[in-house]
N, C-alpha and C positions, 0 to 999 in steps of 0.2 A: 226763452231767456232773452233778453234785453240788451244789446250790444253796450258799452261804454260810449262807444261812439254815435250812436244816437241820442244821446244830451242836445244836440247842436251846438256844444264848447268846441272851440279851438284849441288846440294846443301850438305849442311850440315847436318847431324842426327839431329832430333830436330828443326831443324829450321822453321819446318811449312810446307814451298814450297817441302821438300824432303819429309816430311810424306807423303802429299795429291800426289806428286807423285809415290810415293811406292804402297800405295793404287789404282790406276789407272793403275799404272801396271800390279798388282796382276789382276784388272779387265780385262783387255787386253789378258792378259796369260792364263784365264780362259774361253774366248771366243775361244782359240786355242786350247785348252789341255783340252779336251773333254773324258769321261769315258765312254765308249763304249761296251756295250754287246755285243760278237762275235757269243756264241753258249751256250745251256745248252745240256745237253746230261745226259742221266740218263743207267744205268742197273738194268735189273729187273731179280729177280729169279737167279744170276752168282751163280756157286759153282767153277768154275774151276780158272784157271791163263793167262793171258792176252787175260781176254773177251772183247771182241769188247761193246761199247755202243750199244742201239736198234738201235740209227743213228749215223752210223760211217762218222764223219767229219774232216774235215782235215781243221784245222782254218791257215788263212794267216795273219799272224803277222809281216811281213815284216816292216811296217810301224810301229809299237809298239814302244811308247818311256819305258812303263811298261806293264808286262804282270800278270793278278792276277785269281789264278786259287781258286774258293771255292767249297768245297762237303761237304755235310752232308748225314746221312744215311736215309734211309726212312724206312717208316710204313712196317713191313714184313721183316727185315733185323734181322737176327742172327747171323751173321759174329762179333766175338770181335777185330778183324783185317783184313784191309782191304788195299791194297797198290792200291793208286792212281799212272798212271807211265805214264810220257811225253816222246812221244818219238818226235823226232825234226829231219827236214831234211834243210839242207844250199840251196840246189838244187829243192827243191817241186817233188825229183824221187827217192833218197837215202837214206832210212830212218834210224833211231839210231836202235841195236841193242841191245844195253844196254840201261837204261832208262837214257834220259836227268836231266830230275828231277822228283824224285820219294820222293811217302809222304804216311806214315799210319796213318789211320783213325780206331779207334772202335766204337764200336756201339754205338749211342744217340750223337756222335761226332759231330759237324759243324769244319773244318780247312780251315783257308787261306792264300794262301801261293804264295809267290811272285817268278815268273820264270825268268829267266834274257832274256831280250830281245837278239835280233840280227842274228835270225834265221829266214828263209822263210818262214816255215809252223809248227805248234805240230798238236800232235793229243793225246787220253788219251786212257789208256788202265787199267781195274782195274786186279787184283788179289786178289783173295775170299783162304785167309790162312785156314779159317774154319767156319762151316754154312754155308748159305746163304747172296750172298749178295744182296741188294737195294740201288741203292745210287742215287744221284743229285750231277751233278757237272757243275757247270756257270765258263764260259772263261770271262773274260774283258779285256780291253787293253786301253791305255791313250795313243793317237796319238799325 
């Protein structure tokens, strides 16, 4: 059956026909624009600066209309600072030097924090400023 709303007529705010098609849109849009786990990746025991995760992954975000990076610290962590650090490559061969987007976390912290898309691949790299660190950190991406 045929939506009312695929006419391509406009309605008016209010008028009824344009709510219930706003609404059905919204439905439509959420059947495309899907939130997506990429990776979690965790460090255990870091004391040093740009530790590799225990699985060093290189996420493809190519397709990412939003990219949302969250860590929190774990059980065993005594780090009061902790730099989160994206590094990004255009090419999936060239990687950033300097950190694309970079975030500090302390201890008992959760942060989430939004990466701007339009790069080919991140990847995360932490630094442990002092203590120990333990962290959890989940990639997501809205296609």
């Amino acid at each position: 059956m045929r939506s009312p709303c695929d006419s391509g007529e406009t309605a008016a705010y209010g008028s009824g026909r344009g709510d219930s098609c706003l609404v059905e849109d919204i439905r439509r849009a959420s059947d495309f624009y899907r939130l997506q786990p990429l990776a979690t990746l965790t460090w255990e025991n870091k004391t040093g600066l740009n530790e590799t995760p225990t699985t060093d992954t290189e996420i493809d975000v190519s397709q990412a209309e939003s990219i949302a990076i969250q860590a929190k610290t774990d059980t065993g962590n005594t780090s009061t600072s902790l730099d989160i650090n994206v590094h990004a490559t255009l090419d999936g061969s060239v990687w950033d030097t300097v950190e694309y987007a970079p975030f500090n976390l302390g201890n008992g912290e959760t942060k989430t924090v939004l990466v701007s898309p339009g790069v080919k691949k991140i990847r995360l790299r932490l630094d442990v400023n002092n203590g120990v660190g333990y962290v959890t950190a989940k990639v997501l991406v809205r296609t």
